[in-house]
C-alpha positions as CSV (number, residue, x, y, z in Angstrom):
1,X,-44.6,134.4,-123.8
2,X,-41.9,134.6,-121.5
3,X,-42.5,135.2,-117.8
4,X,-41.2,138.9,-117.5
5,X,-42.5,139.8,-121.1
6,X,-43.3,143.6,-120.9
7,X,-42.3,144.1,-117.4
8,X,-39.6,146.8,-116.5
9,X,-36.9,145.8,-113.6
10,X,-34.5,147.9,-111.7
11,X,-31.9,146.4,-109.9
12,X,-28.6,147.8,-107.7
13,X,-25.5,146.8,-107.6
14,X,-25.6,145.1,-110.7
15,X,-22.5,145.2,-112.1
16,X,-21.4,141.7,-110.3
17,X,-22.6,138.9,-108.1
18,X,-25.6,138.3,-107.5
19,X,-27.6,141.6,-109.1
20,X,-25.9,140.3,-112.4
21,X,-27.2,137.0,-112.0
22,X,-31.0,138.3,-111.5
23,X,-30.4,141.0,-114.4
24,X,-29.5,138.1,-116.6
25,X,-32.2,135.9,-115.5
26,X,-34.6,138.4,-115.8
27,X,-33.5,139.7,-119.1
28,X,-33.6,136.1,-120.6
29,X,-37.3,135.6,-119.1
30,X,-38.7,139.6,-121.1
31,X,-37.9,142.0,-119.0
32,X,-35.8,145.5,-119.9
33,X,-33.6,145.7,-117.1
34,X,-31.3,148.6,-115.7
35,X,-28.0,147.9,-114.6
36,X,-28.1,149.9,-111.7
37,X,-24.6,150.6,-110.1
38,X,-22.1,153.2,-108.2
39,X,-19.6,151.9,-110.9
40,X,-21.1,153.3,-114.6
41,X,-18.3,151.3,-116.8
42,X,-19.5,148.4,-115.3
43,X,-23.0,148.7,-115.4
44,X,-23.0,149.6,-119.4
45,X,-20.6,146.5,-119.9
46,X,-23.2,144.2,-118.4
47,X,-25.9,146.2,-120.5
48,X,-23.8,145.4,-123.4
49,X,-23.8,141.9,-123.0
50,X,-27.2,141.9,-122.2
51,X,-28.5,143.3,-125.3
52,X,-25.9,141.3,-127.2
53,X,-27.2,138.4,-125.8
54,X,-31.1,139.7,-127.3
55,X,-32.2,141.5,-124.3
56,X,-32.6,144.8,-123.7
57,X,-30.4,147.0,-120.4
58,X,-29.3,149.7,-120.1
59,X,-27.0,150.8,-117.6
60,X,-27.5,153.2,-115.0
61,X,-25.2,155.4,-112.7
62,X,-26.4,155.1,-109.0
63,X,-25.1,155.4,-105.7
64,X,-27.9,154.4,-103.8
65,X,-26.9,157.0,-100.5
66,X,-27.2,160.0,-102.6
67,X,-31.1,160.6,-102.8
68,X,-30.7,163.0,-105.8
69,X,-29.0,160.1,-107.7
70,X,-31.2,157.6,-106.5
71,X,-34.3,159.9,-108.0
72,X,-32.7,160.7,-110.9
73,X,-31.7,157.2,-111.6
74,X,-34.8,155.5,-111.3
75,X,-36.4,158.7,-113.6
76,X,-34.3,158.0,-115.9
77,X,-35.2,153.9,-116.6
78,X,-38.9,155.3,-116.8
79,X,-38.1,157.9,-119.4
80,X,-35.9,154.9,-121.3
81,X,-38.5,151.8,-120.4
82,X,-41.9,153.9,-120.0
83,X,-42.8,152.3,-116.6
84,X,-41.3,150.5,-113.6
85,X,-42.8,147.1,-112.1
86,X,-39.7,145.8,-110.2
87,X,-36.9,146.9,-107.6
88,X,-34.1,144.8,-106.6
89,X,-32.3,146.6,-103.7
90,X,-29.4,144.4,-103.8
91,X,-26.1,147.2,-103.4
92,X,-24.0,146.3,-100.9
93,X,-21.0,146.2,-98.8
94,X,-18.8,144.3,-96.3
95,X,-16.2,145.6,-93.1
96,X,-15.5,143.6,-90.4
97,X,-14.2,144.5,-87.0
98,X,-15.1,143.7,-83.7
99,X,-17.7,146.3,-82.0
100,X,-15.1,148.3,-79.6
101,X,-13.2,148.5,-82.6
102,X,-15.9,150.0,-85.5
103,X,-14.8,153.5,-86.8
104,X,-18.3,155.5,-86.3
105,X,-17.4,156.3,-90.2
106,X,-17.7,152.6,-91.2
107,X,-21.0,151.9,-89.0
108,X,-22.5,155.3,-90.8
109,X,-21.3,153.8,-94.3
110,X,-22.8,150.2,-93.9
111,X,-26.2,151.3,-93.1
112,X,-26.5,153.7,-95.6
113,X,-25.6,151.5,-98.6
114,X,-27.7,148.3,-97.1
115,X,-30.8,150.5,-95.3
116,X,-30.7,153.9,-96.6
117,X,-30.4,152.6,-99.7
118,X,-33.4,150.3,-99.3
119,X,-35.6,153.1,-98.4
120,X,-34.3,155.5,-100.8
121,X,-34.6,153.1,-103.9
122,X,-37.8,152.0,-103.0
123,X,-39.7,155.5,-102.0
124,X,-38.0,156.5,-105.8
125,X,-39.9,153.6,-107.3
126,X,-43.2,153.9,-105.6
127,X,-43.4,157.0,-107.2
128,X,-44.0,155.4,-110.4
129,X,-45.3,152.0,-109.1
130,X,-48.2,154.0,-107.0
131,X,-49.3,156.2,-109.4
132,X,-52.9,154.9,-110.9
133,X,-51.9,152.0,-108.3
134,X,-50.4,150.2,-111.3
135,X,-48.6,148.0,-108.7
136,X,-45.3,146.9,-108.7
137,X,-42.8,144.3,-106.7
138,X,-40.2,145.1,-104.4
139,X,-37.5,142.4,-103.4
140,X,-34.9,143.2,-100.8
141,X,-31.7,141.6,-100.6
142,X,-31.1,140.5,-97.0
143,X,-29.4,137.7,-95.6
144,X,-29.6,134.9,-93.2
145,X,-28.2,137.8,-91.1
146,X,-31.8,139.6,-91.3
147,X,-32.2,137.0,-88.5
148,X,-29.6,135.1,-87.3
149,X,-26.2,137.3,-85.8
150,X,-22.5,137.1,-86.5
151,X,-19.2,138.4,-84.7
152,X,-17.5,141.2,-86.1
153,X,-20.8,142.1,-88.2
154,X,-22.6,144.5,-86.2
155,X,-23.7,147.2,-89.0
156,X,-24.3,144.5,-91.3
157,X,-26.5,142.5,-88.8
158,X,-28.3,145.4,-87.9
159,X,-29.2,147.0,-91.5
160,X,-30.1,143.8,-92.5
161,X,-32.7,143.1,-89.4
162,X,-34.0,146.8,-90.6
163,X,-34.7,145.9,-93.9
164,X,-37.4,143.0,-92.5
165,X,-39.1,146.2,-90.9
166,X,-39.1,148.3,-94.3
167,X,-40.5,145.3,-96.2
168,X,-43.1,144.4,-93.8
169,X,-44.2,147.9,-93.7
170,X,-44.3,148.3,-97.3
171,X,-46.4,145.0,-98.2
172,X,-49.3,146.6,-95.6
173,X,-48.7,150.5,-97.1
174,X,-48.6,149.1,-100.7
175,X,-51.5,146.7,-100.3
176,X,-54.2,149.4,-102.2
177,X,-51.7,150.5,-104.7
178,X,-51.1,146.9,-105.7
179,X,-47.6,146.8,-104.5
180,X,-46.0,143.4,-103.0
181,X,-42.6,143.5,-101.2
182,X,-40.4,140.5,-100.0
183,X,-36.5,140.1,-98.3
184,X,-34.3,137.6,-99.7
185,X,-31.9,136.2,-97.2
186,X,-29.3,134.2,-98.9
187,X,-26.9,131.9,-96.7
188,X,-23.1,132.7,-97.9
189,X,-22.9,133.0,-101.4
190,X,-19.0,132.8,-102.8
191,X,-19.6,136.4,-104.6
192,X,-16.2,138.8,-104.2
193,X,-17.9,140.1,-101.4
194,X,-17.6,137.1,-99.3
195,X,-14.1,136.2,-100.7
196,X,-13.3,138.8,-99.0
197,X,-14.8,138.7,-95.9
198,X,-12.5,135.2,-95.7
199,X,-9.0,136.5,-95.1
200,X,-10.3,139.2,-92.9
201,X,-12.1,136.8,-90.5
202,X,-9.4,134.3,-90.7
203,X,-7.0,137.1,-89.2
204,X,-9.5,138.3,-86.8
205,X,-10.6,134.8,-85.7
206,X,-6.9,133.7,-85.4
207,X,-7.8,130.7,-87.8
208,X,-6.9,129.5,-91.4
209,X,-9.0,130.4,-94.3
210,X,-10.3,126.7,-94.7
211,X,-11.3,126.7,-90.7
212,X,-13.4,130.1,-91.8
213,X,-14.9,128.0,-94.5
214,X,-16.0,124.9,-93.5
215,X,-16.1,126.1,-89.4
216,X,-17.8,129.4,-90.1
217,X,-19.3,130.1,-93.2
218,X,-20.7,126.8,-93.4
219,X,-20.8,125.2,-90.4
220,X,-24.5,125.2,-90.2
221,X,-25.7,124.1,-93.4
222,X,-26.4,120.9,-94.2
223,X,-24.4,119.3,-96.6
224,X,-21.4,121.8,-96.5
225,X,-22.4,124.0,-99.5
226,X,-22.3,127.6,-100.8
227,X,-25.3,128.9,-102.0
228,X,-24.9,130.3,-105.6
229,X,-25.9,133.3,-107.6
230,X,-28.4,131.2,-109.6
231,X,-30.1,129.7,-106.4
232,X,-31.4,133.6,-105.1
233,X,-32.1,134.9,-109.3
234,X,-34.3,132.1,-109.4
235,X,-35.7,132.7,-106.1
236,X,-36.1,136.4,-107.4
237,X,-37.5,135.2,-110.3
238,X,-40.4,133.1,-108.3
239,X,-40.8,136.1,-106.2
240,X,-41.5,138.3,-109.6
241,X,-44.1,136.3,-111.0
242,X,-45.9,135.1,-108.5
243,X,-49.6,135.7,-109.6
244,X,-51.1,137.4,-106.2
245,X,-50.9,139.2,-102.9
246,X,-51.0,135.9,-101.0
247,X,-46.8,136.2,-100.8
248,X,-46.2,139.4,-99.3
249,X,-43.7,140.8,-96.8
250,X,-41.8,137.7,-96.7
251,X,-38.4,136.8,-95.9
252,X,-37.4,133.7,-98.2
253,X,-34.3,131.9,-97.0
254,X,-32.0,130.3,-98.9
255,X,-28.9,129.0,-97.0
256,X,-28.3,125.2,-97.9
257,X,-30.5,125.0,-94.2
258,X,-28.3,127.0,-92.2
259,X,-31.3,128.8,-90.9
260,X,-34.6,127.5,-91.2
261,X,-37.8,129.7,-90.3
């Protein structure tokens, strides 16, 4: 048997980076997996592949701010799979600017993608995980940030620090309904996300793109590395089927030793 046989997972933003990455790893290891994300096209092209590859996806249409999506989404992977066992809250975003210079907009925006969509994804699946206390895991995607602090990331920093709070909280609440939850915090990971973020801080900063590489982004590691997509699906992976309770509301981090608890 494989280790995910006959479990159901539900991941965001999984249409790229690194939701792909777990979808993929979890799909090769058993387990039906929805390709949750605001882009549908997307998501059924990486169900396609999925299930052309022998697993079985689906995709799923979610913005993960919009709490009648969010219900109706995760309804939905029950009706398709019969049951859910595991959340990935992965969806996010990136905007940099300075503090005196964030649009109220763009503050509101960032913590609803990264935080509201935390909580609204994960009261959706307890729903279904709670009931008869069949259990379930929940893995957050946060980010060294969950603990460490950046310039010109305030939202990010912040909704990222929150979602320590919502997974600590949910491994005592789901305790008796045999719910486990844990935060991921990867280092920088070279997903389009970040490729981003590297022109934009190298005008803020006033530097080249290589200084916001190696004097930035990885200044603090210790060997100079990115962290990859496969490094945090395999830590989700570990995280899935772990056999009991004794790993709850953890943050596991995975930065090349940028930050080291």
């Amino acid at each position: 048997m494989s280790t995910l046989d006959g479990k159901v997972a539900l991941i965001t933003g999984a249409a790229s980076g690194i939701g792909k990455a777990i979808a993929e790893l979890y799909a090769k290891n058993g387990a039906a997996v929805a390709i949750c994300d605001i882009n549908q096209q997307a998501a059924d092209a990486v169900a396609a592949e999925i299930n052309a590859a022998g697993g079985k996806a689906i995709g799923v249409a979610m913005d993960v701010t919009d709490e009648a999506a969010v219900d109706a989404g995760t309804d939905k992977v029950v009706v398709a799979f019969g049951h859910l066992d595991i959340l990935i809250s992965n969806a996010g975003v990136q905007i940099i600017n300075p503090i005196d210079q964030f649009s109220y907009a763009d503050w509101k925006k960032m913590l609803a993608i990264h935080l509201d969509g935390g909580f609204l994804t994960t009261r959706a699946a307890l729903r279904h995980m709670y009931r008869g206390d069949r259990g379930g895991i929940v893995i957050y995607m946060g980010s060294v940030h969950s603990h460490e602090a950046s310039k010109l990331k305030a939202p990010y920093v912040a909704a990222k620090h929150g979602l320590l709070g919502l997974a600590r909280t949910l491994a005592k609440e789901g305790a008796p309904h045999n719910v486990r939850s844990h935060v991921i915090c990867p280092g920088f990971v070279r997903t389009p996300l970040v490729e981003k973020q590297i022109p934009e801080q190298a005008k803020e900063l006033g530097i080249s793109e290589d200084a916001v590489v190696k004097n930035v982004m990885l200044k603090d590691t210790v060997d100079g590395v990115f962290t990859t997509v496969e490094d945090i699906a395999q830590t989700a992976l570990y995280l899935a089927t772990f056999p009991s309770a004794a790993l709850t509301g953890q943050s596991i981090v995975v930065s090349h030793g940028w930050y080291m608890q």
